[in-house]
Backbone as a chain_set.jsonl record, in Angstrom:
{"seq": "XXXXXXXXXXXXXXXXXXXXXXXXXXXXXXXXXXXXXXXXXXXXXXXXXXXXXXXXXXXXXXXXXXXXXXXXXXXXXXXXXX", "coords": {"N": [[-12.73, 7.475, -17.526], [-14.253, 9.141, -16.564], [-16.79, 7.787, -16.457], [-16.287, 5.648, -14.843], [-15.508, 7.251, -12.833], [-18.23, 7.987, -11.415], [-19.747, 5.587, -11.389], [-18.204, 4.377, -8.857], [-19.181, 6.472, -7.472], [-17.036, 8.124, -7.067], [-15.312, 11.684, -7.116], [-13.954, 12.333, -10.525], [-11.726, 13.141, -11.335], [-10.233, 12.572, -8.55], [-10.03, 9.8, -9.147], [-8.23, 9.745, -11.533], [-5.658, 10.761, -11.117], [-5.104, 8.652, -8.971], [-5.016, 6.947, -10.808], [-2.543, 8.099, -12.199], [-0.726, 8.298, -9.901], [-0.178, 5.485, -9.679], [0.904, 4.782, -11.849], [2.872, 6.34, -12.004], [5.05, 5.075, -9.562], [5.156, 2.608, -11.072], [3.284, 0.73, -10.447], [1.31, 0.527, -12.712], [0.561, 0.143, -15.868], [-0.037, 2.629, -19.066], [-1.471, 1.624, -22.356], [-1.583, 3.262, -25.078], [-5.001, 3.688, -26.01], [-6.103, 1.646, -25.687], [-5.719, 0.528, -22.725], [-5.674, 0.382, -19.188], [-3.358, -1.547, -17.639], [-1.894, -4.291, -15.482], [1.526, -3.849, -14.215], [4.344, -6.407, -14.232], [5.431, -6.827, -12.593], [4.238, -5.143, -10.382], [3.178, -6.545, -7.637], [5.448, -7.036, -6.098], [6.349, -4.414, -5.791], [4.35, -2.574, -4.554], [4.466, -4.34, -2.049], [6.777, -3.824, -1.395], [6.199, -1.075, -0.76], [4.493, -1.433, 1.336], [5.858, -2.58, 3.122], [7.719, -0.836, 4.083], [6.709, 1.334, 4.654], [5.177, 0.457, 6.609], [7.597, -0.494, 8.496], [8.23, 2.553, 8.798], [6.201, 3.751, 9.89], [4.284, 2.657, 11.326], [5.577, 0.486, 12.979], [7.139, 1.808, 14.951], [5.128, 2.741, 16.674], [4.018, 0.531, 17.384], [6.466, -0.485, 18.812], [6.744, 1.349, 20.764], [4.9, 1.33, 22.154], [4.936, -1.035, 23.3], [6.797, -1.202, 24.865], [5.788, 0.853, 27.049], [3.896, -0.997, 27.905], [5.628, -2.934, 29.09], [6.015, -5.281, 27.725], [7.93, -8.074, 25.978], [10.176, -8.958, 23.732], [10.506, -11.959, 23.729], [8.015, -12.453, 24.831], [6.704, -11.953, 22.639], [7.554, -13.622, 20.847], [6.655, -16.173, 21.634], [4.266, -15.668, 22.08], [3.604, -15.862, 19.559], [4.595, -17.648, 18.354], [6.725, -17.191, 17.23]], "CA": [[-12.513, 7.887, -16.158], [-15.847, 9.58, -15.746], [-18.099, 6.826, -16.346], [-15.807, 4.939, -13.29], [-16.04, 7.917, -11.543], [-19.609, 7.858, -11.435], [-19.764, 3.915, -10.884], [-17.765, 4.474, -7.779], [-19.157, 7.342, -6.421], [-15.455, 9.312, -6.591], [-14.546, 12.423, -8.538], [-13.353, 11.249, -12.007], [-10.168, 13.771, -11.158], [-9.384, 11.37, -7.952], [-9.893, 8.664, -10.231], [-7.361, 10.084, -12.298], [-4.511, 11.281, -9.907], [-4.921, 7.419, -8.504], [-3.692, 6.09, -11.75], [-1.486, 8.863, -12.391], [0.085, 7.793, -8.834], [0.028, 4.297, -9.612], [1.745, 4.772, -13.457], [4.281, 6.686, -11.361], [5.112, 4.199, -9.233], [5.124, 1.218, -11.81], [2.611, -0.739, -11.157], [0.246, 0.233, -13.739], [0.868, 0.868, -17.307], [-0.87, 2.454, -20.154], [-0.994, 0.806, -23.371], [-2.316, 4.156, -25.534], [-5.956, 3.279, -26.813], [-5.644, 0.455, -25.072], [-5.935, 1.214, -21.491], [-4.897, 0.419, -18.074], [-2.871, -3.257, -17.262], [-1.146, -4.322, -14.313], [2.449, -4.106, -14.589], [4.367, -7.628, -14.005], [6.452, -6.505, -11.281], [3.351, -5.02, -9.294], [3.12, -6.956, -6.695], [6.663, -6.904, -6.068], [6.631, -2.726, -5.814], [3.67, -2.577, -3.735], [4.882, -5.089, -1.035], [8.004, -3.202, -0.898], [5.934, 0.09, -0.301], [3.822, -1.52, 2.622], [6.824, -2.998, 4.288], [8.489, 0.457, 4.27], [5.237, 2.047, 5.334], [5.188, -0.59, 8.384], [8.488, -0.081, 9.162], [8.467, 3.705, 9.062], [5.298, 4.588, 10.769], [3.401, 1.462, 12.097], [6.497, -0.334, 13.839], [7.747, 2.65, 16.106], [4.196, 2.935, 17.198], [4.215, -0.864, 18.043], [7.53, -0.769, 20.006], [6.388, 2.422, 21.753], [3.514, 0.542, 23.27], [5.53, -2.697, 24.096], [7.792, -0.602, 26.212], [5.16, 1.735, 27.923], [3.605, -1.723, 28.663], [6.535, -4.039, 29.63], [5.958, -6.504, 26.665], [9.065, -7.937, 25.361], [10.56, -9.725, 22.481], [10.455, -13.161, 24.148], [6.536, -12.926, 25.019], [5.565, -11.561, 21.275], [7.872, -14.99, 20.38], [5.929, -17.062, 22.87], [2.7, -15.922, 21.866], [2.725, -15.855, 17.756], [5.447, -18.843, 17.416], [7.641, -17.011, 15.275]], "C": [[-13.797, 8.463, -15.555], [-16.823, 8.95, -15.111], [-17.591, 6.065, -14.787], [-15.824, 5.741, -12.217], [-17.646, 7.489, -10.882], [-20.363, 6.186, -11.018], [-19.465, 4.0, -9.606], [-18.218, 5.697, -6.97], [-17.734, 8.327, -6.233], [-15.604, 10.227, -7.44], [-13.96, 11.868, -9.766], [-11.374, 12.248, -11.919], [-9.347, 13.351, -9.845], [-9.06, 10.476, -8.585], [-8.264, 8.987, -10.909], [-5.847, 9.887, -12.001], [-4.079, 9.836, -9.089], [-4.492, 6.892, -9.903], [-2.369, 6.63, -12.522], [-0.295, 8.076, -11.291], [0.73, 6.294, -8.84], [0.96, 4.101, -11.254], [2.87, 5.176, -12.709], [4.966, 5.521, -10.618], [5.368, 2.589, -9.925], [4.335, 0.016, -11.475], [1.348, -1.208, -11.551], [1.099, 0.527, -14.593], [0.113, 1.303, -18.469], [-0.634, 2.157, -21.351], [-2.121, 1.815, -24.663], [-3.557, 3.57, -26.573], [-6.557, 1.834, -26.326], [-6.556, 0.113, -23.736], [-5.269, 0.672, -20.657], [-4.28, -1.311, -17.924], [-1.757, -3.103, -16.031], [0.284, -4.646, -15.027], [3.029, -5.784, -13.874], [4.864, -7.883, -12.946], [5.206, -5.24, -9.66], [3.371, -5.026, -7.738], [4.425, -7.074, -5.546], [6.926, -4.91, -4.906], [5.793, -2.431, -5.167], [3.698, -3.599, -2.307], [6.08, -4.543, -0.206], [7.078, -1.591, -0.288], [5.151, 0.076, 1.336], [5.018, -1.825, 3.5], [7.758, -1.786, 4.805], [7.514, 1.238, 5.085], [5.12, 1.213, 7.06], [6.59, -0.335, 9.184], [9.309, 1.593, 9.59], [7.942, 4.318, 9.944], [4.373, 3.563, 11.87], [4.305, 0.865, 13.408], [6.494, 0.86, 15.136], [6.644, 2.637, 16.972], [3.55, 1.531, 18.146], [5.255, -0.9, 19.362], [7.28, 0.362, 21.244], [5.826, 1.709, 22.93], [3.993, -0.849, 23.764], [6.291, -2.157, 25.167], [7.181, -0.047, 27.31], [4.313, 0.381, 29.21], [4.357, -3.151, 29.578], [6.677, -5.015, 28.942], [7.244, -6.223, 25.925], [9.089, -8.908, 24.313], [10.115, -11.371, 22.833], [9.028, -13.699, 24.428], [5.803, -12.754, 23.566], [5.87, -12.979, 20.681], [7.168, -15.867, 20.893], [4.695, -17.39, 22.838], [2.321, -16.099, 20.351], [3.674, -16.821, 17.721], [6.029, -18.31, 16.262], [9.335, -17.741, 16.067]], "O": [[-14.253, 8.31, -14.422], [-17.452, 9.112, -14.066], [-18.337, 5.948, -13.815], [-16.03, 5.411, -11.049], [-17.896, 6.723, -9.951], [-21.407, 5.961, -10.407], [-20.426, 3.708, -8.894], [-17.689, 5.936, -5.885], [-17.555, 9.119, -5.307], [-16.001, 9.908, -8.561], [-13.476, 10.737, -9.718], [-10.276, 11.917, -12.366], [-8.139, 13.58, -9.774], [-7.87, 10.188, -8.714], [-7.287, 8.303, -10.602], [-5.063, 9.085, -12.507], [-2.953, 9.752, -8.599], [-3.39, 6.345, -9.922], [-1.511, 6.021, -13.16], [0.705, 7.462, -11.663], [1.756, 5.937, -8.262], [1.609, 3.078, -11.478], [3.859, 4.443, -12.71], [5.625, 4.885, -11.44], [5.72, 1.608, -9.27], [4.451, -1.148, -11.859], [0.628, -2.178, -11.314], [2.19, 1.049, -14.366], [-0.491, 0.385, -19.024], [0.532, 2.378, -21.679], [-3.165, 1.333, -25.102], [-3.294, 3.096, -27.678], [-7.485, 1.204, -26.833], [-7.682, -0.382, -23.684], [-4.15, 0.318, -21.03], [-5.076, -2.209, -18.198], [-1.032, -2.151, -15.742], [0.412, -5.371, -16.013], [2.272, -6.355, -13.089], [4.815, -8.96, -12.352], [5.473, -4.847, -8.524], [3.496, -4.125, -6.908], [4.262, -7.181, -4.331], [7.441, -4.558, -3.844], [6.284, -1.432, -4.644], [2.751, -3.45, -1.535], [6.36, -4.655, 0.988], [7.535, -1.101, 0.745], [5.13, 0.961, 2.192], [5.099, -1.28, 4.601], [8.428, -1.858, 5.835], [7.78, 1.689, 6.199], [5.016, 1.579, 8.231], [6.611, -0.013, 10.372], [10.319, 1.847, 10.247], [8.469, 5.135, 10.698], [3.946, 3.851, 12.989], [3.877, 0.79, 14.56], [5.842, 0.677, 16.164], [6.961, 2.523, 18.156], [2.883, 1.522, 19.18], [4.99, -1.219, 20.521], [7.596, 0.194, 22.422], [6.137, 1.566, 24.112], [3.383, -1.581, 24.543], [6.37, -2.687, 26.275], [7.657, -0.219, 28.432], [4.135, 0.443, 30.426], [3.873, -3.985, 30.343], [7.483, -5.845, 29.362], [7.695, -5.178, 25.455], [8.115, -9.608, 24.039], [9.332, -11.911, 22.051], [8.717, -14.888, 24.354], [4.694, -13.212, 23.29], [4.975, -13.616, 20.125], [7.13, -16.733, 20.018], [4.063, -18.396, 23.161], [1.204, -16.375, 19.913], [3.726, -17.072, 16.517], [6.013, -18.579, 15.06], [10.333, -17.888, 15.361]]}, "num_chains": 1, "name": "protein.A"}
């Protein structure tokens, strides 16, 4: 953890606390002696955390600004082809 601190320029006790956070979470694992591997379900558990993250704090902040400016559902369809 040091030496990557030191590679990266971070504290080696951010370092740390980032794979602490990410073991919590599941989607690292350590494999004692071993070291760090991506879990298999990863990508999975981090897709679910952005889409929650988008729809908790990003979205409202989207629809805010569609309303303040008159943009509606039918022009965001109109203009991205969903």
């Amino acid at each position: 953890m040091r030496d990557y601190g030191i590679q990266l320029g971070v504290n080696p006790n951010t370092i740390m606390r980032s794979y602490e956070t990410m073991t919590a979470a599941g989607i690292i694992y350590n494999k004692r002696g071993i070291g760090y591997f991506i879990a298999p379900e990863a990508k999975d558990i981090v897709l679910k955390q952005m889409r929650e993250e988008f729809l908790e704090k990003e979205l409202p902040e989207v629809v805010k600004k569609m309303k303040l400016l008159g943009v509606g559902l039918d022009e965001i369809k109109k203009s991205y082809e969903l």
